[in-house]
C-alpha positions as CSV (number, residue, x, y, z in Angstrom):
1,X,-18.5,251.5,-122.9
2,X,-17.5,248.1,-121.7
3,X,-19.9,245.7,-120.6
4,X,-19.0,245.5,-116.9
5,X,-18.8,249.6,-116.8
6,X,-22.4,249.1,-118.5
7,X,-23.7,246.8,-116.1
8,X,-22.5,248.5,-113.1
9,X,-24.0,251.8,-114.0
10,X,-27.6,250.0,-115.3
11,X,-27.0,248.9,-111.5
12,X,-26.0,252.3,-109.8
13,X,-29.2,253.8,-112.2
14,X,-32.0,251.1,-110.7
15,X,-30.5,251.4,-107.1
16,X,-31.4,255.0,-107.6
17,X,-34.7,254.4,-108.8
18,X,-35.5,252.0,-106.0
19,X,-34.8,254.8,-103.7
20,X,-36.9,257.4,-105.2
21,X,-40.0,255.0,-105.7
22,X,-39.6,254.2,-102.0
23,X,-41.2,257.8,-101.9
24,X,-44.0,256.9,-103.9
25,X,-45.0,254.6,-101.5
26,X,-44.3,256.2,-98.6
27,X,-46.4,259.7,-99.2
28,X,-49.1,257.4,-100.2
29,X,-49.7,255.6,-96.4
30,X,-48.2,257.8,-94.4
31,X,-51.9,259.5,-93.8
32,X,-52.8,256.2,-92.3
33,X,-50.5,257.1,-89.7
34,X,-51.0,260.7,-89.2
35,X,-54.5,260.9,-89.5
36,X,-55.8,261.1,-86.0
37,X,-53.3,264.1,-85.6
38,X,-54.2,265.4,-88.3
39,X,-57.6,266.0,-87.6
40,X,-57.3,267.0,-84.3
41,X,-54.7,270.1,-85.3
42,X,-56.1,270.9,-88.5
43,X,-60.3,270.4,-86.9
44,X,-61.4,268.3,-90.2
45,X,-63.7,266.0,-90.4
46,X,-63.3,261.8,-91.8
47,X,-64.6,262.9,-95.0
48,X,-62.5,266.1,-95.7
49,X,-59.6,264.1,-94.6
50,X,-60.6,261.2,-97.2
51,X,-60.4,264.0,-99.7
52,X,-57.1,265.5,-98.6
53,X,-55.5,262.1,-98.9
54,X,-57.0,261.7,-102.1
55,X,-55.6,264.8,-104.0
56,X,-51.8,262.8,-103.7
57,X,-53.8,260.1,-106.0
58,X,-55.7,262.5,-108.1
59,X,-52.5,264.9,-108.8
60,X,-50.8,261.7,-109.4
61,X,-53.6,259.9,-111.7
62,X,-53.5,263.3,-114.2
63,X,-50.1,263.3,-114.3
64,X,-49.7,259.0,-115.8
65,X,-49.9,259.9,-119.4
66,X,-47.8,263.3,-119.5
67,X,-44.9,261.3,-117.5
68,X,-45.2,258.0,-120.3
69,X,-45.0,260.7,-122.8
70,X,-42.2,262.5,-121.4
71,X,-40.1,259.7,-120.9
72,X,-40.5,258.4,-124.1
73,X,-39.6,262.3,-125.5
74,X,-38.0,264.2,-122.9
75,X,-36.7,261.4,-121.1
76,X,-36.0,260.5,-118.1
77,X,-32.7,262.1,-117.4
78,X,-34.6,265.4,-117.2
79,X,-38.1,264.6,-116.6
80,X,-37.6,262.6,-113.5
81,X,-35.0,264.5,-111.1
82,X,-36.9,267.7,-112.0
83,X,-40.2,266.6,-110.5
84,X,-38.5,264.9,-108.3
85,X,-37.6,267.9,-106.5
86,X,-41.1,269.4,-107.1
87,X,-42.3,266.5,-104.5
88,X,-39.8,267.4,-102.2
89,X,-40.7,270.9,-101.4
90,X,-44.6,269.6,-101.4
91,X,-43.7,267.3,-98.6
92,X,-42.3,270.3,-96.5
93,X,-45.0,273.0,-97.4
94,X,-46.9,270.0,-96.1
95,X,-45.1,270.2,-92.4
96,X,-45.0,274.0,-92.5
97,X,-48.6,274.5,-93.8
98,X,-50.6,276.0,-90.9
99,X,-54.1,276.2,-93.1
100,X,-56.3,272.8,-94.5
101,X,-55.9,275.0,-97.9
102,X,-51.7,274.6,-97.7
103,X,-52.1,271.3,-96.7
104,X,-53.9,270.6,-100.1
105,X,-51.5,272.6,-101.7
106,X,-48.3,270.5,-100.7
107,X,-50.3,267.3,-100.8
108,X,-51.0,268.1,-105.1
109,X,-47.3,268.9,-105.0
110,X,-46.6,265.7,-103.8
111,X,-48.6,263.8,-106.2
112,X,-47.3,265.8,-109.0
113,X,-43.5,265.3,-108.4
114,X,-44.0,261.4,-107.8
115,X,-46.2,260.5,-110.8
116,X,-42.8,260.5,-113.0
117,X,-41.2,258.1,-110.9
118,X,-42.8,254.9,-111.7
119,X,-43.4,255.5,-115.6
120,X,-39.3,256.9,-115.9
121,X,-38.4,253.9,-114.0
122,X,-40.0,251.0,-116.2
123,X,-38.7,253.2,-119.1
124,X,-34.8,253.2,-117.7
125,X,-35.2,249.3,-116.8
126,X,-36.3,248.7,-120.2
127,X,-33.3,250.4,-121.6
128,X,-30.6,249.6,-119.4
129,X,-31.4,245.8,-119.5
130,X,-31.7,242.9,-121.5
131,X,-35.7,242.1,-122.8
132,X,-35.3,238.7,-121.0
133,X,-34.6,240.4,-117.7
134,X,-37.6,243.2,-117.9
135,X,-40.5,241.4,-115.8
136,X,-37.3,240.2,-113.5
137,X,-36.1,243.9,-112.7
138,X,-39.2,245.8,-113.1
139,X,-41.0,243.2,-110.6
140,X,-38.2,244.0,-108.1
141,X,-38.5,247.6,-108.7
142,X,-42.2,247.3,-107.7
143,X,-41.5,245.0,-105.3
144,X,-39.0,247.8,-103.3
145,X,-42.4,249.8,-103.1
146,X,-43.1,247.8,-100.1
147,X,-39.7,249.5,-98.7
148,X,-41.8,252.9,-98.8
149,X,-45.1,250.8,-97.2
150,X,-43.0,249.3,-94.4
151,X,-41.5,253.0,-93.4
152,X,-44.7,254.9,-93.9
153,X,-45.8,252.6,-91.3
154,X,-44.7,251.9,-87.8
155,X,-41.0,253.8,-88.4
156,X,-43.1,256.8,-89.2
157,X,-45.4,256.6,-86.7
158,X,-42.3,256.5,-84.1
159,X,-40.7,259.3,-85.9
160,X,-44.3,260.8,-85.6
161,X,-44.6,260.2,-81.5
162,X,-41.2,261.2,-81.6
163,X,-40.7,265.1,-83.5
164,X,-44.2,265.3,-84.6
165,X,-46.2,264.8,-87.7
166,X,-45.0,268.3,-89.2
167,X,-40.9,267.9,-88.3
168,X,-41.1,264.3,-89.9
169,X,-42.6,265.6,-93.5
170,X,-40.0,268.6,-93.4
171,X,-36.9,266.1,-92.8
172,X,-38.5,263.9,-95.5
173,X,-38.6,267.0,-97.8
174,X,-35.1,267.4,-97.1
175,X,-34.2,263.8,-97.7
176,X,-35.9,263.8,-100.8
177,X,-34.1,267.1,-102.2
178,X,-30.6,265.7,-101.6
179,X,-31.9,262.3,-104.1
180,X,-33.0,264.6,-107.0
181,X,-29.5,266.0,-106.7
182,X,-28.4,262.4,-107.1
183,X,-30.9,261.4,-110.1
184,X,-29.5,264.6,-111.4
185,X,-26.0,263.7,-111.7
186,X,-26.0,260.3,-112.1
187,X,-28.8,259.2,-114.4
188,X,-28.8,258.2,-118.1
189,X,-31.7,257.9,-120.4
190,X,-29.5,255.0,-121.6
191,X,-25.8,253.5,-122.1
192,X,-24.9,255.6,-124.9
193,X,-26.1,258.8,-123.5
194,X,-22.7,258.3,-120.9
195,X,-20.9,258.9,-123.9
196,X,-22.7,261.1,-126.3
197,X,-24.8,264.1,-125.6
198,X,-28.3,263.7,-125.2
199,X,-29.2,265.6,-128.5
200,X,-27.7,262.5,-130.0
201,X,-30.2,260.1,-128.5
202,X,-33.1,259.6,-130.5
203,X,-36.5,260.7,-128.8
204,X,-39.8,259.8,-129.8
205,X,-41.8,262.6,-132.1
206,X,-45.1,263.9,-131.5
207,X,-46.6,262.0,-134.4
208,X,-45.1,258.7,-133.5
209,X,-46.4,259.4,-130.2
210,X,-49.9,260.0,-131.1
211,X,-49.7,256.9,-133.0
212,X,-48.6,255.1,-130.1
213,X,-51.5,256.5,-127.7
214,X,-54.4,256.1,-130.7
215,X,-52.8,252.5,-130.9
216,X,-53.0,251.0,-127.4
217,X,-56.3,253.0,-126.4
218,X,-57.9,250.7,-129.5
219,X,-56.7,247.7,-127.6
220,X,-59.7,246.0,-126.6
221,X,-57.2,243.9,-124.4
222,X,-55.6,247.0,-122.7
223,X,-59.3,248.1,-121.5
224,X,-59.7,245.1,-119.7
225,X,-56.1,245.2,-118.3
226,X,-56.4,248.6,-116.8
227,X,-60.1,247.9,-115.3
228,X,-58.4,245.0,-113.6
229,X,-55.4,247.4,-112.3
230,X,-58.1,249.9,-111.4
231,X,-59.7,247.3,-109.4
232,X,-56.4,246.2,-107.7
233,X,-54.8,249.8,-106.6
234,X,-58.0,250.9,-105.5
235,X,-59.2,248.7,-103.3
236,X,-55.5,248.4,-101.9
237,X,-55.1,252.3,-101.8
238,X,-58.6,252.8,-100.0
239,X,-58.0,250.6,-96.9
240,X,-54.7,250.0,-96.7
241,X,-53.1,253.5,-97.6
242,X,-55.5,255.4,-95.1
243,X,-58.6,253.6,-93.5
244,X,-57.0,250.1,-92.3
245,X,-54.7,252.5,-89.7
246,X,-57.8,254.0,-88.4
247,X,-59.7,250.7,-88.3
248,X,-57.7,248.8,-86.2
249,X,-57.5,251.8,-83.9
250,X,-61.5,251.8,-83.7
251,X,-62.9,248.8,-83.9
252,X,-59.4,246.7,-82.0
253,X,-58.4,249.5,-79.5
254,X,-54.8,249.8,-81.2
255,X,-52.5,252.5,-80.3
256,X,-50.8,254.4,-83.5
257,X,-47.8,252.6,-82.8
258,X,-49.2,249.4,-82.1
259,X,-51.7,250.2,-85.8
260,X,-48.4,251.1,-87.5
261,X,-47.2,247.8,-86.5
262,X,-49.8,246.0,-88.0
263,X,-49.7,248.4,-91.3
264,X,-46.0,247.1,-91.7
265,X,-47.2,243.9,-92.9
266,X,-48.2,245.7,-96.4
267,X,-44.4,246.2,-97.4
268,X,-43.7,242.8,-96.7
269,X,-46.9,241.8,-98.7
270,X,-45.4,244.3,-101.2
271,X,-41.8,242.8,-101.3
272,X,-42.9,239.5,-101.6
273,X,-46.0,240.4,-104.2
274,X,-44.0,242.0,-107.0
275,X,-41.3,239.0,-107.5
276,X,-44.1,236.4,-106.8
277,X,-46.5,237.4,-109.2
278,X,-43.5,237.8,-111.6
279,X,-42.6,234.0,-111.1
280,X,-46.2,232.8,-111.2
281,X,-46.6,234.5,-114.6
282,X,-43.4,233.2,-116.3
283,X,-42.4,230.4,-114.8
284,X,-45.5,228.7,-113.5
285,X,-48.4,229.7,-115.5
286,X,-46.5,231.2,-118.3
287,X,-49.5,233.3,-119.0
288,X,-50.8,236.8,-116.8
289,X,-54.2,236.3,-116.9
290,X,-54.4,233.2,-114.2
291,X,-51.9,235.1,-112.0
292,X,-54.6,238.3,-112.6
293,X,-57.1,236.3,-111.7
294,X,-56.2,234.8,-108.4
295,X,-55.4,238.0,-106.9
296,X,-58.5,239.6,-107.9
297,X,-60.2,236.7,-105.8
298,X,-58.0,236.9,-103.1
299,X,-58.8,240.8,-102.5
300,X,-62.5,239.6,-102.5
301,X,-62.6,236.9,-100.2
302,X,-60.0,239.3,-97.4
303,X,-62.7,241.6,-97.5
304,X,-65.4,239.3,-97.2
305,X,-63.8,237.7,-93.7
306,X,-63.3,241.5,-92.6
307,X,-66.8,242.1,-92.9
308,X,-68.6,238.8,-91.5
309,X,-65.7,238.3,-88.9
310,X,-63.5,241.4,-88.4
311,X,-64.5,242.4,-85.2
312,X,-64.1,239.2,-83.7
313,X,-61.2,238.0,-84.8
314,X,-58.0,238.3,-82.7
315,X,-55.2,241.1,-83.3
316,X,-52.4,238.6,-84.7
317,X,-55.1,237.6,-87.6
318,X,-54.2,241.0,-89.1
319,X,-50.5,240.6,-89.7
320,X,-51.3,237.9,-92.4
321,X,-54.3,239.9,-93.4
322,X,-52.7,242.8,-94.4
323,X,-49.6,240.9,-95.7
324,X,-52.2,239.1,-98.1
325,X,-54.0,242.5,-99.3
326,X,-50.4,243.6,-100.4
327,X,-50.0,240.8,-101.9
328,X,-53.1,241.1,-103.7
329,X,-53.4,244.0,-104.2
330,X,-50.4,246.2,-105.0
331,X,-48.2,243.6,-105.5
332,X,-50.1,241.7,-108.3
333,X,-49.7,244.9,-110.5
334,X,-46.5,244.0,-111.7
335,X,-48.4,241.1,-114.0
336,X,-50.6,244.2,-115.8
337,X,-47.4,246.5,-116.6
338,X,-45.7,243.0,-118.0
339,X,-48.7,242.3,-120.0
340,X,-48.7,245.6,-121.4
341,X,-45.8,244.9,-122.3
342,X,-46.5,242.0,-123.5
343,X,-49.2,244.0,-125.8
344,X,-47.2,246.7,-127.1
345,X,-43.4,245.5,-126.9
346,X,-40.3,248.0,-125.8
347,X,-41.5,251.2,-128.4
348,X,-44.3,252.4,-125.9
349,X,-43.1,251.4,-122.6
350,X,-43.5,254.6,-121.3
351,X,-46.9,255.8,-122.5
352,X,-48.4,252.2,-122.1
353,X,-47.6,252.3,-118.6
354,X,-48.5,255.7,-117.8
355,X,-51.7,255.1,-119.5
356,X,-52.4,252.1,-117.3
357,X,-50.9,254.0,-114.5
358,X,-53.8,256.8,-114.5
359,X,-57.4,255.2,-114.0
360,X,-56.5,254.2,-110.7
361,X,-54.9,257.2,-109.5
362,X,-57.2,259.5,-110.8
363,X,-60.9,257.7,-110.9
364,X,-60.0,255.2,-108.2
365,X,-58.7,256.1,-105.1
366,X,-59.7,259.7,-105.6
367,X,-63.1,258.4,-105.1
368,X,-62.8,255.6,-103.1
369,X,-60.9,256.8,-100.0
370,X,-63.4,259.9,-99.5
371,X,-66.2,258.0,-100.5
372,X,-65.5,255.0,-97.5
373,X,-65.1,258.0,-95.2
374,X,-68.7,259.3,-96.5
375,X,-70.0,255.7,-95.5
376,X,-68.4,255.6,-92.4
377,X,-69.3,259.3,-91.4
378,X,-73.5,258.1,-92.8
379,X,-73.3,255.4,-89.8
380,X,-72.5,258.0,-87.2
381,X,-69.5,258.4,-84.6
382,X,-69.3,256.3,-81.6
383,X,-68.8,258.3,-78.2
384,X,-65.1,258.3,-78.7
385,X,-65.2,259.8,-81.8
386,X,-63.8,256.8,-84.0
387,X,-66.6,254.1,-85.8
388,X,-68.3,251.3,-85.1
389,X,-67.6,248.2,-86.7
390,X,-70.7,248.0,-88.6
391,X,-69.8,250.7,-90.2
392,X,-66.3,249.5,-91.1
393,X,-68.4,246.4,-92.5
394,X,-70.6,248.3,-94.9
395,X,-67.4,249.7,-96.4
396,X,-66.6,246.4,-97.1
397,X,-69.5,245.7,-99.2
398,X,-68.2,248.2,-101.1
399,X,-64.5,246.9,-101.6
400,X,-66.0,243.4,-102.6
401,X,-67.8,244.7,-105.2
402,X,-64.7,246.6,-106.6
403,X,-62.7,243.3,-106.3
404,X,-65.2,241.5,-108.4
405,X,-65.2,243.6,-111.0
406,X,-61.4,243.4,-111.0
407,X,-62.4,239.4,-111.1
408,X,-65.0,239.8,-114.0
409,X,-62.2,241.8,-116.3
410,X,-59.4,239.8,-115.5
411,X,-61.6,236.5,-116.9
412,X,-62.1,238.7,-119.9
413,X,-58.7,239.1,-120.8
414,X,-57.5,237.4,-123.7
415,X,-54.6,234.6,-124.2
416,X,-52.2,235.2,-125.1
417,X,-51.5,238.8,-124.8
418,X,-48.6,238.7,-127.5
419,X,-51.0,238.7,-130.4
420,X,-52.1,242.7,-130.3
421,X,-47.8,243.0,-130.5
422,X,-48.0,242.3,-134.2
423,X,-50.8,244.6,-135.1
424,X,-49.0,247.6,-133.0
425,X,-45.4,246.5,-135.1
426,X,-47.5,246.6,-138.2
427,X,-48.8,250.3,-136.8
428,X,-44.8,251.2,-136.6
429,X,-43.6,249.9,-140.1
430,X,-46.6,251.7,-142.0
431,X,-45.8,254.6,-139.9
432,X,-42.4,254.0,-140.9
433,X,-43.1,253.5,-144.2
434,X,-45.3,256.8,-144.5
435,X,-42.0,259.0,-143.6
């Protein structure tokens, strides 16, 4: 294949991705959104709601280490159109579910189907581009998240008002089975597969992928790393993918629309996150731990003026605010998937990052979204139904605690990260050796 065929293929493959981690995104705030109406329809309480959101994350979490090994065996040709679809039909067994028990049901599916999406995509970028262009792509691929953030926000709460919570997730479903048709057709594990058939590309064996998992789990460096990106999704996740919306509704007076609105700041945050931490990494700091650092600080000290000062501070305040926490938060992940990277080179891209992908997913926001709404729920309803902001205060406590422990693990990080490389090359050669 000639170069320029090459290139604009890589290109048509990464457009492609972009799209289908919009999705991610997306499913993950939407509740923020929809979850007055939901629990008026469905008669659920704050805490059972917490939980239903939650499932997406949990669903999602399991899933991070069978879709890094999958990509780096099945691949992603297969592995990521296929579940791709899965999500699809959750989203509109979502819409059409008329139990809480279906809504669970097409919420998991949702969860399940996305979790490939991320882990296939950092595996295609790694093999469609040049290493010197991987923190480049792969921070604007996490960067287009905040595509997903900014229509899970205000555009779907118009499209909400507009059809209704239920039409909008069955359209979406649809949306989202016409794009696994795409990934279908026009996705390639890599630029020789165009030409050959798969069975010719070389796939990763269950031995060398046990090695692989026993190698980076030993990583003292990794387990710091993925406390840090615990610390970050979470605290992101918890507020800004479910309670900010009803926050600014109860404690400001904001309609859904007018919440949304402020909500749409987190995909700008996002855009602008991914590419900036990026920069600040390589080009500024040349190093991920200061970069790590500073946005575990920054999550801290958001939280801390929402709790002293958030109910008096004016309603424009909260488009920078949330713009920051995207920043912060979701945005500054891109630095932990480089430095694993960084740690384990191009062999284990996929089940490095699907390892790092799962604590947060599974034992973060699966615990704290229903957990804030327990702490919310312990303070009592106001006459309106919604919460005081006292309450929304003490939940604060809570997110500034997780932020400095993202804080405390980023300072233990070592520099530089390239060091644990040459023990996980000297893993490969004796592995090689031993065959």
């Amino acid at each position: 294949m000639s170069s320029g065929r090459h290139h604009r293929q890589g290109l048509l493959i990464f457009l492609l991705l972009c799209a289908a981690y919009v999705f991610v995104t997306f499913h993950r705030v939407s509740p923020a959104v929809m979850a007055l109406d939901i629990i008026q329809d469905m008669h659920m309480s704050a805490s059972v709601l917490g939980i239903l959101a939650s499932v997406f994350f949990f669903t999602y979490g399991v899933m991070q280490l069978p879709s890094g090994l999958l990509a780096d065996s099945l691949g992603p040709r297969r592995t990521l159109p296929l579940f791709f679809a899965l999500a699809a039909g959750g989203a509109m067994l979502f819409g059409l579910a008329d139990s809480v028990s279906g809504l669970f049901v097409g919420r998991a599916l949702m969860g399940l189907g996305l979790s490939v999406v991320f882990i296939c995509g950092i595996k295609l970028i790694s093999s469609w581009f040049a290493p010197r262009s991987f923190a480049r792509m792969s921070g604007i691929y996490l960067g287009m998240g905040g595509v997903g953030l900014i229509l899970g926000s205000a555009p779907m709460a118009w499209l909400c008002s507009f059809v209704g919570w239920r039409t909008s997730l069955v359209l979406l479903g649809g949306i989202g089975l016409g794009l696994s048709v795409a990934l279908w057709f026009l996705v390639r594990d890599k630029p020789e597969a165009s030409e050959a058939t798969s069975s010719e590309a070389q796939k990763a064996t269950p031995a060398a992928l046990w090695v692989s998992v026993k190698t980076i789990c030993q990583s003292r460096d990794f387990w710091w790393i993925a406390m840090w990106y615990f610390c970050q999704f979470s605290v992101h996740m918890s507020f800004g993918g479910l309670w900010g919306g009803p926050y600014l509704m109860d404690v400001h007076g904001l309609t859904r629309s007018q919440a949304g609105g402020v909500l749409l700041m987190m995909g700008f945050g996002m855009l602008a996150g991914g590419p900036l931490a990026g920069w600040l990494s390589e080009a500024v700091f040349q190093a991920r731990r200061p970069v790590m650092l500073l946005n575990a600080a920054g999550l801290a000290v958001l939280f801390a003026i929402l709790a002293l000062w958030g109910a008096r501070l004016p309603v424009w305040s909260f488009y920078p605010w949330f713009f920051a926490l995207a920043v912060c938060g979701m945005g500054a992940t891109a630095v932990g998937f480089a430095a694993v990277r960084d740690l384990f080179g191009d062999e284990a891209t996929g089940t490095g990052s699907g390892l790092l992908n799962t604590f947060p997913s599974l034992f973060g926001v699966t615990i704290f979204q229903p957990l804030t709404g327990w702490l919310l729920e312990s303070q009592g309803r106001m006459p309106g139904g919604g919460f005081s902001a006292e309450a929304y205060a003490l939940s604060c406590l809570l997110y500034i605690g997780v932020a400095l422990m993202g804080l405390y693990s980023a300072w233990a990080v070592a520099e530089p990260m390239q060091v644990t490389t040459v023990a996980f090359g000297k893993a490969s050669a004796a592995r090689a050796l031993s065959h």
